[in-house]
N, C-alpha and C positions, 0 to 999 in steps of 0.2 A: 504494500500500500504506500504511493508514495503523495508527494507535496503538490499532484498537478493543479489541484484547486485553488491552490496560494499563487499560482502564476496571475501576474496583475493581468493579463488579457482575459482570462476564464472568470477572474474575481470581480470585474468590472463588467463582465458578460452578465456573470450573473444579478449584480444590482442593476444594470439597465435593463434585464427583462423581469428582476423584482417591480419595480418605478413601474413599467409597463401594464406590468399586471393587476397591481392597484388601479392605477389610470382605467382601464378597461371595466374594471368590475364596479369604480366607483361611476362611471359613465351606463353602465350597464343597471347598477341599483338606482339613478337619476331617475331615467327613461321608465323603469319601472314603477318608481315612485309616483311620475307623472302621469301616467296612465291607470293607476287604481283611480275609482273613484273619491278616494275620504284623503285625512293627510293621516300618512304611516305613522310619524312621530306623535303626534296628538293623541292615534286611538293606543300605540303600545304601551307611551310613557303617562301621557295622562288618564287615560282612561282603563289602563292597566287591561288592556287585550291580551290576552295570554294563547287565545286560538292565532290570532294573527302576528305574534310575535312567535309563533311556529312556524308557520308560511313562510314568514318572512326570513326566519332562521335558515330554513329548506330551502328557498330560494339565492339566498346566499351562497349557502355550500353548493347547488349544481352550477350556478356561476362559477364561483371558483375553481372547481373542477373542469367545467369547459375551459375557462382561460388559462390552466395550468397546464391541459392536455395537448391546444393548439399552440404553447410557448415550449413545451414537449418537444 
């Protein structure tokens, strides 16, 4: 096992498709956002939705997973 991940080309590969993949997922939860009908934040944190604070949890994760798989 050696050091090739410490190579500054691989190590800075990897944070620009970190950066990336945020960027994506936070653009991807946006659009999401704006297309439900209600505002997300209001019914999770104020209204303590705990069905849609699942959804939304679940939604996350297959996002993430897609943009992890296509940066794959």
């Amino acid at each position: 096992m050696g050091f090739e991940w410490l190579r500054p080309a691989a190590f800075l590969g990897s944070i620009l498709y970190a950066i990336i993949g945020v960027i994506i997922f936070w653009l991807a939860f946006v659009i999401v956002d704006k297309i439900t009908p209600y505002d997300l934040w209001r019914e999770i944190v104020e209204k303590q939705n705990q069905a849609l604070g699942l959804v939304v949890a679940a939604m996350c994760l297959g996002i993430s997973i897609i943009v992890a798989a296509a940066i794959h």
